[in-house]
C-alpha positions in Angstrom: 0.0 0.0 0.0 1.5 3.7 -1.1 1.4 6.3 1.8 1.9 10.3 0.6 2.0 12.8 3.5 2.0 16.5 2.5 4.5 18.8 4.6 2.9 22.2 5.6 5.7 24.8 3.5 7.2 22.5 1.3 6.7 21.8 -2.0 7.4 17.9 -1.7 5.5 14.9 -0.4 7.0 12.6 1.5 5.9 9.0 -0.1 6.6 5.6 0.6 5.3 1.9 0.6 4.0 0.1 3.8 2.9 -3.7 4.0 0.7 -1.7 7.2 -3.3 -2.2 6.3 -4.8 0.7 5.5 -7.1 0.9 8.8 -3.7 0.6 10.7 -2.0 3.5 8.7 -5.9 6.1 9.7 -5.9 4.9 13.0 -2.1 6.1 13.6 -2.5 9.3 12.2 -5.9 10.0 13.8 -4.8 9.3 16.8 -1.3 11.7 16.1 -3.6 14.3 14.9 -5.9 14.5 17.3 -3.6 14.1 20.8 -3.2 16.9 22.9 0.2 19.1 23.1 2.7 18.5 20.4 2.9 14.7 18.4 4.6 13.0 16.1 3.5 10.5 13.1 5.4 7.6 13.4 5.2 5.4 10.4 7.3 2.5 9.0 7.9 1.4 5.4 8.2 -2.4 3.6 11.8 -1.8 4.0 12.1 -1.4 7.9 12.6 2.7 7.7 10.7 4.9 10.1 8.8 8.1 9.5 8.9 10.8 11.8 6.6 13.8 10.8 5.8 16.8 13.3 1.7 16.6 13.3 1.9 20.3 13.0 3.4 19.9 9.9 1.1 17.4 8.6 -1.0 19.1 5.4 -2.7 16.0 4.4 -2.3 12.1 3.9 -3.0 10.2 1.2 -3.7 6.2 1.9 -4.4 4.2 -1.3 -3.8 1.4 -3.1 -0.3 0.9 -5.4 -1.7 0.9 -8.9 -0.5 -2.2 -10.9 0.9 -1.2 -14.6 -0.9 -3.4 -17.2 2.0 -5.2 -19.1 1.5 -6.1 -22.6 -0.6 -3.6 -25.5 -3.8 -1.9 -24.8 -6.7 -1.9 -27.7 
């Protein structure tokens, strides 16, 4: 599954691939948006690397699926 978080004054997203489902990925960052006093999204890619992203800095998230290329011609 492809995560993209937007960063509040930047003109990149930060985007990466997760094996996490993607109830597991909105209940993380619901629960880092909406805790009291500053918080962090922690989140963790295929690869083992981990996320850090100020929740103050958070524009938006994106959770969807990886589209899958179609190999061969198209008619």
């Amino acid at each position: 599954m492809e995560v993209k978080i937007g960063i509040a004054d930047s003109n990149r997203e930060l985007a990466f691939k997760t094996g996490m489902s993607p109830e597991d990925v909105e209940k993380r960052v619901e629960a880092a948006l909406t805790a009291q006093g500053r918080s962090v999204l922690e989140l963790e890619d295929e690869k083992g690397r981990r996320y850090l992203v100020s929740t103050d800095k958070v524009a938006y998230v994106e959770i969807g699926e990886t589209a899958r290329r179609a190999v061969g011609f198209l008619s």
